[in-house]
C-alpha positions in Angstrom: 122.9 102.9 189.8 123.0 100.4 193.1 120.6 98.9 194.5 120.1 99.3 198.4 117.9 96.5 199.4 114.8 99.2 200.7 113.7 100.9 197.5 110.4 100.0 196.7 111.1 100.5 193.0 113.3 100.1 190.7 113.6 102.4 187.5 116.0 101.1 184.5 117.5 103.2 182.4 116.7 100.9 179.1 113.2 100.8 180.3 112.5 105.0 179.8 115.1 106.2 177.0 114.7 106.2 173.0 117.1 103.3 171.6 119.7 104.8 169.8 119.5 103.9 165.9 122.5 102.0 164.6 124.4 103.7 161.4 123.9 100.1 159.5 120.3 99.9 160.3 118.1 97.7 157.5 115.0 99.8 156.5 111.6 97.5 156.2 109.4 99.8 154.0 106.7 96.8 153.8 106.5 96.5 157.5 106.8 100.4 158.0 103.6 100.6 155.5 101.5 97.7 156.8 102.3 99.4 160.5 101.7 103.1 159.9 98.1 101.3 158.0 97.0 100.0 161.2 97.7 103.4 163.3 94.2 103.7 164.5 94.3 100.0 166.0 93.8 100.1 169.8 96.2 97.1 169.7 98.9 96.0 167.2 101.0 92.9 167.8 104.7 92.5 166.7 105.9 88.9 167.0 109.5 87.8 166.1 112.5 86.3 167.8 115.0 88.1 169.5 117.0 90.1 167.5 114.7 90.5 164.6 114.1 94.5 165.3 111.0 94.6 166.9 111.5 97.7 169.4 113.0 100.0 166.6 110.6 99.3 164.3 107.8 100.4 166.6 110.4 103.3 167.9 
Protein backbone atom coordinates (compact mmCIF):
# COMPACT_ATOMS: atom_id res chain seq x y z
CA UNK A 1 0.00 0.00 0.00
CA UNK A 2 1.72 3.68 -0.92
CA UNK A 3 0.48 6.58 -0.39
CA UNK A 4 0.28 9.08 -3.37
CA UNK A 5 -0.19 12.40 -1.76
CA UNK A 6 -3.99 13.01 -3.51
CA UNK A 7 -6.18 10.31 -1.91
CA UNK A 8 -8.55 11.76 0.19
CA UNK A 9 -8.61 8.71 2.42
CA UNK A 10 -6.69 6.46 3.82
CA UNK A 11 -7.92 2.78 4.69
CA UNK A 12 -5.51 0.53 7.02
CA UNK A 13 -5.44 -2.73 6.83
CA UNK A 14 -5.26 -3.29 10.91
CA UNK A 15 -8.12 -0.82 11.08
CA UNK A 16 -10.89 -3.44 9.07
CA UNK A 17 -9.45 -7.15 9.71
CA UNK A 18 -10.16 -9.63 12.78
CA UNK A 19 -6.84 -9.81 14.94
CA UNK A 20 -5.54 -13.12 14.58
CA UNK A 21 -5.59 -15.06 18.10
CA UNK A 22 -2.22 -16.01 19.35
CA UNK A 23 -1.73 -20.03 20.17
CA UNK A 24 -0.53 -18.90 23.91
CA UNK A 25 -3.35 -16.67 24.48
CA UNK A 26 -4.43 -16.23 28.52
CA UNK A 27 -8.20 -16.83 28.85
CA UNK A 28 -10.01 -14.11 31.41
CA UNK A 29 -13.24 -16.08 32.24
CA UNK A 30 -14.09 -13.21 35.01
CA UNK A 31 -13.80 -10.52 32.49
CA UNK A 32 -15.44 -12.67 29.65
CA UNK A 33 -18.49 -13.07 32.27
CA UNK A 34 -18.72 -9.48 33.67
CA UNK A 35 -18.53 -8.46 29.68
CA UNK A 36 -20.99 -10.92 28.03
CA UNK A 37 -23.32 -9.48 31.54
CA UNK A 38 -23.33 -6.10 30.32
CA UNK A 39 -24.27 -7.01 26.44
CA UNK A 40 -27.31 -4.87 26.35
CA UNK A 41 -25.21 -1.70 27.49
CA UNK A 42 -25.37 0.96 24.74
CA UNK A 43 -21.72 1.72 25.95
CA UNK A 44 -19.18 -0.50 27.74
CA UNK A 45 -15.66 0.90 28.64
CA UNK A 46 -12.42 -1.11 28.60
CA UNK A 47 -9.56 0.72 30.19
CA UNK A 48 -6.02 -0.78 30.55
CA UNK A 49 -2.52 -0.03 29.38
CA UNK A 50 -1.14 -1.05 26.34
CA UNK A 51 -0.63 -4.47 25.99
CA UNK A 52 -3.07 -5.70 28.59
CA UNK A 53 -5.52 -7.39 25.81
CA UNK A 54 -8.11 -5.05 25.40
CA UNK A 55 -9.00 -5.48 21.56
CA UNK A 56 -9.13 -9.41 21.76
CA UNK A 57 -11.01 -9.51 24.58
CA UNK A 58 -13.83 -7.37 22.98
CA UNK A 59 -12.92 -9.43 19.58
Amino acid sequence: MTYEGNDPFILLPSKISVPEIASKILVRSSLNQLLASHHTAKLVLVHAPAGYGKTTLVS
